[in-house]
N, CA, C and O atoms as a MOPAC input file, in Angstrom:
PM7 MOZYME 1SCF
protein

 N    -17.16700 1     7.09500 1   -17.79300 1
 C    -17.52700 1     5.72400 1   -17.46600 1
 C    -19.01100 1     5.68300 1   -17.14800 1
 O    -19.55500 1     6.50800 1   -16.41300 1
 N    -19.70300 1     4.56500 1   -17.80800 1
 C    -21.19100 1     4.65600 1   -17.24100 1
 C    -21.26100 1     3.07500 1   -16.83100 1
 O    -20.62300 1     2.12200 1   -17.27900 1
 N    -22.31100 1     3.14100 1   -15.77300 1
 C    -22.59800 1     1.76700 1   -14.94800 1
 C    -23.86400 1     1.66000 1   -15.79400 1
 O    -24.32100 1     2.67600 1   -16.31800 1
 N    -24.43000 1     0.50600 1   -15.94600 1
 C    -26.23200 1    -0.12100 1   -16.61900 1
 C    -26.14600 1    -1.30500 1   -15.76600 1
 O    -25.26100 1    -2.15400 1   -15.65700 1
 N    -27.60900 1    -1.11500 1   -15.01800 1
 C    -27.83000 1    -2.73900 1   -14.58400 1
 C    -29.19100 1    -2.52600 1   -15.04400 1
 O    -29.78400 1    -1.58900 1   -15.58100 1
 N    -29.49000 1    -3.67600 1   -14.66700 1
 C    -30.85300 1    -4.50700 1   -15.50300 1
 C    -31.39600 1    -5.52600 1   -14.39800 1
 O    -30.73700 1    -6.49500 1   -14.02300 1
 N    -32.36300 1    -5.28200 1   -14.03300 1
 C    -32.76900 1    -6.81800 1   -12.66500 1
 C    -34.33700 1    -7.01800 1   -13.89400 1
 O    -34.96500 1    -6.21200 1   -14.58100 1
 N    -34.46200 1    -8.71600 1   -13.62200 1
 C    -35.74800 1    -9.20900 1   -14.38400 1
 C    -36.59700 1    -9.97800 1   -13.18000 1
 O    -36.08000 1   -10.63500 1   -12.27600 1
 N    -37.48300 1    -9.83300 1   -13.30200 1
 C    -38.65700 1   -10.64700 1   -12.17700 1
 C    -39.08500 1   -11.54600 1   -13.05600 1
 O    -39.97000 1   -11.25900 1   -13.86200 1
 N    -38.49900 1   -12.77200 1   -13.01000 1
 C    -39.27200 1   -13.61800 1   -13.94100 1
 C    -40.16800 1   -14.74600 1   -12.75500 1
 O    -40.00900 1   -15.08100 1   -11.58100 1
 N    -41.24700 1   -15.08500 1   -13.96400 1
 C    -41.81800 1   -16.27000 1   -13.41200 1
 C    -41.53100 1   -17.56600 1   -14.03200 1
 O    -41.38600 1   -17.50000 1   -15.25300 1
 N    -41.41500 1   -18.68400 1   -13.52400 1
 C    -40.96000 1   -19.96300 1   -14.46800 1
 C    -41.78000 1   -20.67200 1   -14.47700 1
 O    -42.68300 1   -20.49400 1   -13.66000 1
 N    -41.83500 1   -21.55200 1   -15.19700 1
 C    -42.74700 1   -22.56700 1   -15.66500 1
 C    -43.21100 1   -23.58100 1   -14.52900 1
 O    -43.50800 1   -23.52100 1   -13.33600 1
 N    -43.11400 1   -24.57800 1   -15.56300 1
 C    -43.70000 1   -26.14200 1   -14.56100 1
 C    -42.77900 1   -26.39100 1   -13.82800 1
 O    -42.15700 1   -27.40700 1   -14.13600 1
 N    -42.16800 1   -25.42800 1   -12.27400 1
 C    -41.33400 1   -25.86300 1   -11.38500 1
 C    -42.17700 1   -26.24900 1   -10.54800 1
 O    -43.34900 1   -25.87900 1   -10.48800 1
 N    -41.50700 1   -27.19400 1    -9.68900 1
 C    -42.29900 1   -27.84300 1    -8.76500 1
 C    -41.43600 1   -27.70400 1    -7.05100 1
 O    -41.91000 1   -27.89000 1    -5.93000 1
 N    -40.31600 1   -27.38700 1    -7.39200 1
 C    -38.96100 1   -27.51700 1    -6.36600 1
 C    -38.21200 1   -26.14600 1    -6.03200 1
 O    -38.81500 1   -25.12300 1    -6.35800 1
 N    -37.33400 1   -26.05000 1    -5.60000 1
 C    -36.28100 1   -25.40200 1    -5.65500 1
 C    -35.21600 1   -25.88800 1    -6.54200 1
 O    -34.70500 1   -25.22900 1    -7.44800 1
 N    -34.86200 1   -27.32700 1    -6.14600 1
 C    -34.11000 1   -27.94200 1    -7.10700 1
 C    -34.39500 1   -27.67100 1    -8.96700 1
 O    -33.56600 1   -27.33900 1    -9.81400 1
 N    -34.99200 1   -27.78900 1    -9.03100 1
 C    -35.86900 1   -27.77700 1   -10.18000 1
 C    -35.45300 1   -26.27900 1   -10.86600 1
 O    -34.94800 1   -25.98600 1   -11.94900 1
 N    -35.93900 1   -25.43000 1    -9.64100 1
 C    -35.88100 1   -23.25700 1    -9.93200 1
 C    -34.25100 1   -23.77100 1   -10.60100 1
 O    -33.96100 1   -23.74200 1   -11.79600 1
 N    -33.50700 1   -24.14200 1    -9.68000 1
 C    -32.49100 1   -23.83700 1   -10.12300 1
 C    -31.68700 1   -24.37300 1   -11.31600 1
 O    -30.68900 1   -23.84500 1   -11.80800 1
 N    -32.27000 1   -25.47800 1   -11.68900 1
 C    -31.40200 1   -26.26900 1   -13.27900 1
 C    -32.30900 1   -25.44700 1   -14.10500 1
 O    -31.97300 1   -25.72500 1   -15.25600 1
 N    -33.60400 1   -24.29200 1   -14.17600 1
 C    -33.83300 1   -23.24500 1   -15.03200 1
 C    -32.72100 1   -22.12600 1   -14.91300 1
 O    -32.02000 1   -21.89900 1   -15.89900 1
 N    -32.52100 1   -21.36300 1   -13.64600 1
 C    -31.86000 1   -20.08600 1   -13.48500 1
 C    -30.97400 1   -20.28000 1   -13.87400 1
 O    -30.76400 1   -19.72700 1   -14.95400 1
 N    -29.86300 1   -21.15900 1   -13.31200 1
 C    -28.38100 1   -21.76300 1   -13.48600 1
 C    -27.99200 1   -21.23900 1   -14.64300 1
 O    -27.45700 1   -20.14200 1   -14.80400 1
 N    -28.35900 1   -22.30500 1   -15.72500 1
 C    -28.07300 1   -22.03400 1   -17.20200 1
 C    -28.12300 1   -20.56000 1   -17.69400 1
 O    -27.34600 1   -19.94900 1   -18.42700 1
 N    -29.35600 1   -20.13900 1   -17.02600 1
 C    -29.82200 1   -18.48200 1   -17.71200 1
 C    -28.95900 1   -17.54800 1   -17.59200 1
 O    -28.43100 1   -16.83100 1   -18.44300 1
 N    -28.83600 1   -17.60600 1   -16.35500 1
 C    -27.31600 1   -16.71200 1   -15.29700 1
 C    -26.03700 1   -17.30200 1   -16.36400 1
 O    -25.35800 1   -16.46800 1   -16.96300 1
 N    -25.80400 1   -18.59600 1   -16.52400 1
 C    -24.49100 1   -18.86600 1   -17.49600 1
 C    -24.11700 1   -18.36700 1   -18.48300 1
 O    -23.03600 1   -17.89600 1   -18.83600 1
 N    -25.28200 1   -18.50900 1   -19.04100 1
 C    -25.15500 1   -18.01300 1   -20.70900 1
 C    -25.03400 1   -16.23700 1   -21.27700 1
 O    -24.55100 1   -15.76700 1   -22.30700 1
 N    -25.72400 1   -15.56100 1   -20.05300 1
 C    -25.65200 1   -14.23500 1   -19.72600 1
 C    -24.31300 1   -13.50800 1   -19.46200 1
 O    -23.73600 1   -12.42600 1   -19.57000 1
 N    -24.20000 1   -14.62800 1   -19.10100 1
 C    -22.50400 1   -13.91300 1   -18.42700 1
 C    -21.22100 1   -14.36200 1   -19.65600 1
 O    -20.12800 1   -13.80300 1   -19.74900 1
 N    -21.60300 1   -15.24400 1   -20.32100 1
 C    -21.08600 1   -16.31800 1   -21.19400 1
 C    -21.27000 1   -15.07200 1   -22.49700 1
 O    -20.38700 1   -14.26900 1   -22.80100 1
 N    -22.54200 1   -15.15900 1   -23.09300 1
 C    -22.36000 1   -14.23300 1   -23.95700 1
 C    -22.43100 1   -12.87800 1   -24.68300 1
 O    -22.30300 1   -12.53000 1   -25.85700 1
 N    -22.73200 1   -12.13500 1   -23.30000 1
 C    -22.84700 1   -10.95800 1   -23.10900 1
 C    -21.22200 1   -10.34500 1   -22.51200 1
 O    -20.72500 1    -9.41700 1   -23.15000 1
 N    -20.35800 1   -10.97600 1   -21.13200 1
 C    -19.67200 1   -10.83900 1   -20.86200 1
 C    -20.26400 1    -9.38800 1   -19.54000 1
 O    -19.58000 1    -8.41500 1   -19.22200 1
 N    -21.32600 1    -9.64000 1   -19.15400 1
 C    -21.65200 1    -8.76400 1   -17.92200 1
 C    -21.98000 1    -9.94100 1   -16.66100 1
 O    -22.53300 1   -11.03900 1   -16.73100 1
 N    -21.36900 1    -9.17900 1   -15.47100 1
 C    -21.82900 1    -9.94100 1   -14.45900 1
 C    -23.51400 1    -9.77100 1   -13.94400 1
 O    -24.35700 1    -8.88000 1   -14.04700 1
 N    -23.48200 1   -10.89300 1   -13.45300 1
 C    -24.99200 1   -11.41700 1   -13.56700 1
 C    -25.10300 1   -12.39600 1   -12.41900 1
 O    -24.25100 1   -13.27300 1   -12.27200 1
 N    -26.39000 1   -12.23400 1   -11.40000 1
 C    -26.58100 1   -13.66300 1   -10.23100 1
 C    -27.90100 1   -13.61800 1    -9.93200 1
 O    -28.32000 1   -12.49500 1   -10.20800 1
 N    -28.77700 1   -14.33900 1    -9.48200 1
 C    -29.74200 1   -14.19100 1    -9.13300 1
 C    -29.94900 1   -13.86800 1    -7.56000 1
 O    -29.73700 1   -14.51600 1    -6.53500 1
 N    -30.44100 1   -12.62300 1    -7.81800 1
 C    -30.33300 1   -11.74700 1    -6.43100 1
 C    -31.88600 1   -11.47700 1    -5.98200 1
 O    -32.13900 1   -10.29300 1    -5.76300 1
 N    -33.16800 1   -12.58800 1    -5.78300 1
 C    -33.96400 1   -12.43200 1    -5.43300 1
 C    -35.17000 1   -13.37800 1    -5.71300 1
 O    -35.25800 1   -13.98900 1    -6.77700 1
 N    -36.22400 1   -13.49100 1    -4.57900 1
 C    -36.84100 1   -14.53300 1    -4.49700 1
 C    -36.01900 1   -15.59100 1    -4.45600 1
 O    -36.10400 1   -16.02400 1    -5.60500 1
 N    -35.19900 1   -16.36100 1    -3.80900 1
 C    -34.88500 1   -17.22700 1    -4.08900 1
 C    -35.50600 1   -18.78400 1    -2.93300 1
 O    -35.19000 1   -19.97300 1    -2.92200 1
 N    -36.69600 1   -17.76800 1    -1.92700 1
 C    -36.86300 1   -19.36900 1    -1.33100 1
 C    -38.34700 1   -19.49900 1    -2.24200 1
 O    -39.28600 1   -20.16800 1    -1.81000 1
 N    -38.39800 1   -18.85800 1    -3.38400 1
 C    -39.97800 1   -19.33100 1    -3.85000 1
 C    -39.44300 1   -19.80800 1    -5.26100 1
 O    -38.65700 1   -19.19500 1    -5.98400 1
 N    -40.09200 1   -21.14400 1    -5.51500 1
 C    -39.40400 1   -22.10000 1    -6.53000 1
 C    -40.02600 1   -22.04500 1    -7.72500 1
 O    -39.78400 1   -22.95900 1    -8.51300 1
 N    -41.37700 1   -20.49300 1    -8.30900 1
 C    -41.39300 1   -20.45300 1    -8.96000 1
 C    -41.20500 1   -19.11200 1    -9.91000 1
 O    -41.52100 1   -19.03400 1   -11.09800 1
 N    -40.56100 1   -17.98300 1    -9.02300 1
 C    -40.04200 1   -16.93200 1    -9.17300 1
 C    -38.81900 1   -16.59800 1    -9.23000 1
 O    -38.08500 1   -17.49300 1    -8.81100 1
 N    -38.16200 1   -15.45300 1    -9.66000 1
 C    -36.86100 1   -15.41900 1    -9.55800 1
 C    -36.42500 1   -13.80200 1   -10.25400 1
 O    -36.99300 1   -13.25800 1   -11.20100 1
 N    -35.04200 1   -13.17300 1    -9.31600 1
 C    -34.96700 1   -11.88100 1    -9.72200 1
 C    -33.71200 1   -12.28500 1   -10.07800 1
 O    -32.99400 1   -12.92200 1    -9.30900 1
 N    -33.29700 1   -11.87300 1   -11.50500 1
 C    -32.10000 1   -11.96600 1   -11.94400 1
 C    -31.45100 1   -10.52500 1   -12.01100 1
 O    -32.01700 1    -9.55200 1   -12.50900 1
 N    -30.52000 1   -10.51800 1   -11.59200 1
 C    -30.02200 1    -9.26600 1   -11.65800 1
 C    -28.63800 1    -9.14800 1   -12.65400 1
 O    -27.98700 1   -10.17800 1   -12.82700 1
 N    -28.18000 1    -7.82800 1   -13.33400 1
 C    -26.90500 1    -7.97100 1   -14.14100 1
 C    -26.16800 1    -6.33800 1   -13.90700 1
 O    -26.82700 1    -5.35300 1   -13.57300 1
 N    -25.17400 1    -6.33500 1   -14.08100 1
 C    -24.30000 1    -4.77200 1   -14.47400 1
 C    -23.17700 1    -5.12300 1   -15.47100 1
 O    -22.44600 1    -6.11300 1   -15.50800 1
 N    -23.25400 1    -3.86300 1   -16.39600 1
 C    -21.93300 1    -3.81600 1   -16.58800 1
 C    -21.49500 1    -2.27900 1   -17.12800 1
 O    -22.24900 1    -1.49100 1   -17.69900 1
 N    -20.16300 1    -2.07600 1   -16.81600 1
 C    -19.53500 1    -0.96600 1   -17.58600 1
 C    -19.19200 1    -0.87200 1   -18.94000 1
 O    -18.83200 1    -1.78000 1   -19.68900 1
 N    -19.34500 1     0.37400 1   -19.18800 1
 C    -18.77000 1     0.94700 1   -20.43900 1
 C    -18.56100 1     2.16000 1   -21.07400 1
 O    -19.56400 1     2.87300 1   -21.04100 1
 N    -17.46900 1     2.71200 1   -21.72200 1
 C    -16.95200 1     4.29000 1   -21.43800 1
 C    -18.29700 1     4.64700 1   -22.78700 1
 O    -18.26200 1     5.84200 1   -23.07800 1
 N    -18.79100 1     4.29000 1   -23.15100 1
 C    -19.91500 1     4.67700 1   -24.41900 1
 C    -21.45700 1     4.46600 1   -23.93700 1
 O    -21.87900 1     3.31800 1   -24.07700 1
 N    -22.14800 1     5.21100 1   -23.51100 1
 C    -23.42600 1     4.99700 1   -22.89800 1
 C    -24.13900 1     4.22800 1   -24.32700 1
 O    -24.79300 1     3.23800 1   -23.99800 1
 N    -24.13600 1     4.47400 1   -25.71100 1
 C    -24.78200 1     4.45800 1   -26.76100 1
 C    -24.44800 1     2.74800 1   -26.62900 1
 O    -25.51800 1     2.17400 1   -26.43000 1
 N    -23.42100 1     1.88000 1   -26.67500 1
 C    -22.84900 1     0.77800 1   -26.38400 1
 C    -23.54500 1     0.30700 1   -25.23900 1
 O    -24.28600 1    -0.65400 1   -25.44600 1
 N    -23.47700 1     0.81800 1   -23.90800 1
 C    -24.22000 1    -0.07400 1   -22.78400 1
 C    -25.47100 1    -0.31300 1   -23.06200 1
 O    -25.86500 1    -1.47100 1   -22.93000 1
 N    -26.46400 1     0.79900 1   -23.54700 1
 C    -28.09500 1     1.12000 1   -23.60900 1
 C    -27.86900 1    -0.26100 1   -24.90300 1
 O    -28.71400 1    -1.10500 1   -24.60600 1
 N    -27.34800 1    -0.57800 1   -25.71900 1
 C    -27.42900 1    -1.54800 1   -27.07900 1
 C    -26.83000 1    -3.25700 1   -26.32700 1
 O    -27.28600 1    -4.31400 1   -26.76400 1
 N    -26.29100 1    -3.23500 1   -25.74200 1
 C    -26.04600 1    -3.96800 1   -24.95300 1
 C    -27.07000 1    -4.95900 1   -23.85400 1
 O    -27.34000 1    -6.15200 1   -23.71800 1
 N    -27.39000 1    -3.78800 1   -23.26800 1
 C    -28.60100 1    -3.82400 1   -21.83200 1
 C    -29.66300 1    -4.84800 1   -22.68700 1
 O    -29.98600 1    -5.98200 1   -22.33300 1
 N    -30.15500 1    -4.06800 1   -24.02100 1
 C    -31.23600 1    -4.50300 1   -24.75000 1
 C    -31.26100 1    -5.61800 1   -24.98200 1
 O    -32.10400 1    -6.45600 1   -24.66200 1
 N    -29.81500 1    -5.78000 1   -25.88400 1
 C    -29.85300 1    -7.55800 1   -25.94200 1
 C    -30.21800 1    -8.56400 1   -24.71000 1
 O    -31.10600 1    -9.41700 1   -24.67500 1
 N    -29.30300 1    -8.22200 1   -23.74800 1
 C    -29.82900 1    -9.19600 1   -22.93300 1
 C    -31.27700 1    -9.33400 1   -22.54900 1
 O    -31.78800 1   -10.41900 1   -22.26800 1
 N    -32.01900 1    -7.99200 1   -22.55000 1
 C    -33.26300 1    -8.47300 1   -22.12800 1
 C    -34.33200 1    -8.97300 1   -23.44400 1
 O    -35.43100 1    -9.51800 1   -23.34300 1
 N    -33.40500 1    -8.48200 1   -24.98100 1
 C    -34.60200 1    -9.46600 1   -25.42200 1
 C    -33.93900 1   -11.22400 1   -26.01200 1
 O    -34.47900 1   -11.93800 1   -26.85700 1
 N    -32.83800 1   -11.48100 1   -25.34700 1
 C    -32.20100 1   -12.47000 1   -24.92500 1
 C    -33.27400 1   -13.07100 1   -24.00300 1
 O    -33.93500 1   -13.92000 1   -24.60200 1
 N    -33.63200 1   -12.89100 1   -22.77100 1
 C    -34.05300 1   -13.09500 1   -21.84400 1
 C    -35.80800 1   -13.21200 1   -21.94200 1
 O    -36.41400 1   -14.21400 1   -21.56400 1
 N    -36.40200 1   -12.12300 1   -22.46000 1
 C    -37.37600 1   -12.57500 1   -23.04900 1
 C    -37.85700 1   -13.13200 1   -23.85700 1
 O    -39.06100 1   -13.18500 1   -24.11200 1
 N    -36.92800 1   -13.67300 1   -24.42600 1
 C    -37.09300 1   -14.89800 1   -25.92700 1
 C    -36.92800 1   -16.33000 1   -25.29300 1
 O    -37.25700 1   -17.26000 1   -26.03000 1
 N    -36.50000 1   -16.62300 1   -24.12400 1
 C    -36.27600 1   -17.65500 1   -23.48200 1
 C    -37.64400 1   -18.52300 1   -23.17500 1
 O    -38.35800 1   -18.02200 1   -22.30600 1
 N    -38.08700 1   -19.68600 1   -23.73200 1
 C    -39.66300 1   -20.35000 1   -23.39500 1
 C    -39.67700 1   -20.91900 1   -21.94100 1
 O    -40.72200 1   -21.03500 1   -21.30000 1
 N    -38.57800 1   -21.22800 1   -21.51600 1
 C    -38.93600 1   -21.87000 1   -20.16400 1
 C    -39.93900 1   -20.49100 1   -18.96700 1
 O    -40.97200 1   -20.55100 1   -18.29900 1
 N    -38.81000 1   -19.30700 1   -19.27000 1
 C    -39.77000 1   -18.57400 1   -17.93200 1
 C    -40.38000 1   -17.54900 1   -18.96000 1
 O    -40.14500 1   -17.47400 1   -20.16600 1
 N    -41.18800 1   -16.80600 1   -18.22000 1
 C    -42.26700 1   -15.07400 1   -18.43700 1
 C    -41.39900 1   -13.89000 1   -18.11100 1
 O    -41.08700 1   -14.02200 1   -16.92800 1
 N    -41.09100 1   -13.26100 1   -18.39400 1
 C    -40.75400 1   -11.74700 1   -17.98900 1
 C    -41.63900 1   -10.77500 1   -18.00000 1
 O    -42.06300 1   -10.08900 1   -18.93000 1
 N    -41.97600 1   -10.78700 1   -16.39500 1
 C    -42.98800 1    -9.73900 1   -15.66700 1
 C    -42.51100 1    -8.60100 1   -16.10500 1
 O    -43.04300 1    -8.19700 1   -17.13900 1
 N    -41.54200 1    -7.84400 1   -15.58100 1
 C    -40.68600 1    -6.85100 1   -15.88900 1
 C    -39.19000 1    -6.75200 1   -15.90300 1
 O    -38.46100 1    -7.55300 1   -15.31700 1
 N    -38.85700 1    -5.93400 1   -16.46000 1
 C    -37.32000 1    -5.57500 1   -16.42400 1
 C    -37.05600 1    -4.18800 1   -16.01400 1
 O    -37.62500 1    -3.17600 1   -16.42100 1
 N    -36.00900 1    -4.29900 1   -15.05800 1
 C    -35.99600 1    -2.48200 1   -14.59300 1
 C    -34.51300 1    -1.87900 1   -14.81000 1
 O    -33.48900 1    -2.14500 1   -14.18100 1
 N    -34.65300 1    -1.22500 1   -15.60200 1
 C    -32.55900 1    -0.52700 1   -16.06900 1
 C    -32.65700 1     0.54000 1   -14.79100 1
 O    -33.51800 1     0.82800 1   -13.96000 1
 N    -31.53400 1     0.89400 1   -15.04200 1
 C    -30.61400 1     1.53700 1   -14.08300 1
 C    -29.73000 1     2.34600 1   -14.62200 1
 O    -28.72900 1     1.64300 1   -14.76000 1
 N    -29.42500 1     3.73800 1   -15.13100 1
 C    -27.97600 1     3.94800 1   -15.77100 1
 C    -27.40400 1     4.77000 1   -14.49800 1
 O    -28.21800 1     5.30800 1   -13.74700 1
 N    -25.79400 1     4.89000 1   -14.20400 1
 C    -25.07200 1     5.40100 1   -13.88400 1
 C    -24.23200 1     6.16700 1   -14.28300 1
 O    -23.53900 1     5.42500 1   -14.98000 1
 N    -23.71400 1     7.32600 1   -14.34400 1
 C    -22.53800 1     7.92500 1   -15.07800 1
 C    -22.16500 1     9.10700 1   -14.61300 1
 O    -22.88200 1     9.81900 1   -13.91000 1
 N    -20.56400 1     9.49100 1   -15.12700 1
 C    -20.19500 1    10.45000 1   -14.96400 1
 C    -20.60100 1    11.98400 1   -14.17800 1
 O    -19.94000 1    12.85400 1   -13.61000 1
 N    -21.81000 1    11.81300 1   -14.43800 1
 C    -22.35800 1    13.12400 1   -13.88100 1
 C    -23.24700 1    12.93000 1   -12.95200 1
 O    -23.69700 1    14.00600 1   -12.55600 1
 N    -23.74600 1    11.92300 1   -12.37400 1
 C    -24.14100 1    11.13100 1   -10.90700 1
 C    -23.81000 1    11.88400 1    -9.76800 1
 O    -22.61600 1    12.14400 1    -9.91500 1
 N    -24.23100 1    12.41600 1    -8.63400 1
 C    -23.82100 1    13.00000 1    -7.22500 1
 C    -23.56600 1    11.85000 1    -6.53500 1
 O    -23.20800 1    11.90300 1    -5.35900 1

């Protein structure tokens, strides 16, 4: 079994609010989870209304599958015009972990 997460520091556009941060993130977080099928929330920055850390994991008994996976979403995520992707940081977990 191997774990992959993925957190993104994005910056967003012409927000002006919080309200605002969030009818960008909302959707992003939806569709992530929607068509990827990994869980996904935004787990950071969240009192600054023009930043935002999205975070995701998911399992899978094929590391070659998660690493092809992981990718999409982030160039999913960086193809998106509303926000920037500062960085993206993976994570793998597996089997042979202490």
């Amino acid at each position: 079994m191997y774990v992959g997460t993925l957190s993104f520091d994005l910056l967003l556009g012409d927000v002006r609010s919080l309200k605002e941060k969030r009818s960008v993130v909302r959707p992003i977080v939806a569709e992530l989870h929607r068509k990827y099928a990994v869980s996904v929330a935004e787990v950071g920055d969240q009192d600054l209304h023009r930043r935002a850390v999205i975070g995701l994991a998911a399992v899978s008994g094929d590391m070659g599958h998660l690493t092809d996976l992981l990718d999409r979403c982030e160039r999913w995520v960086a193809a998106r015009p509303e926000v920037d992707l500062l960085s993206a940081r993976r994570r793998f977990h597996g089997e042979h972990d202490d």
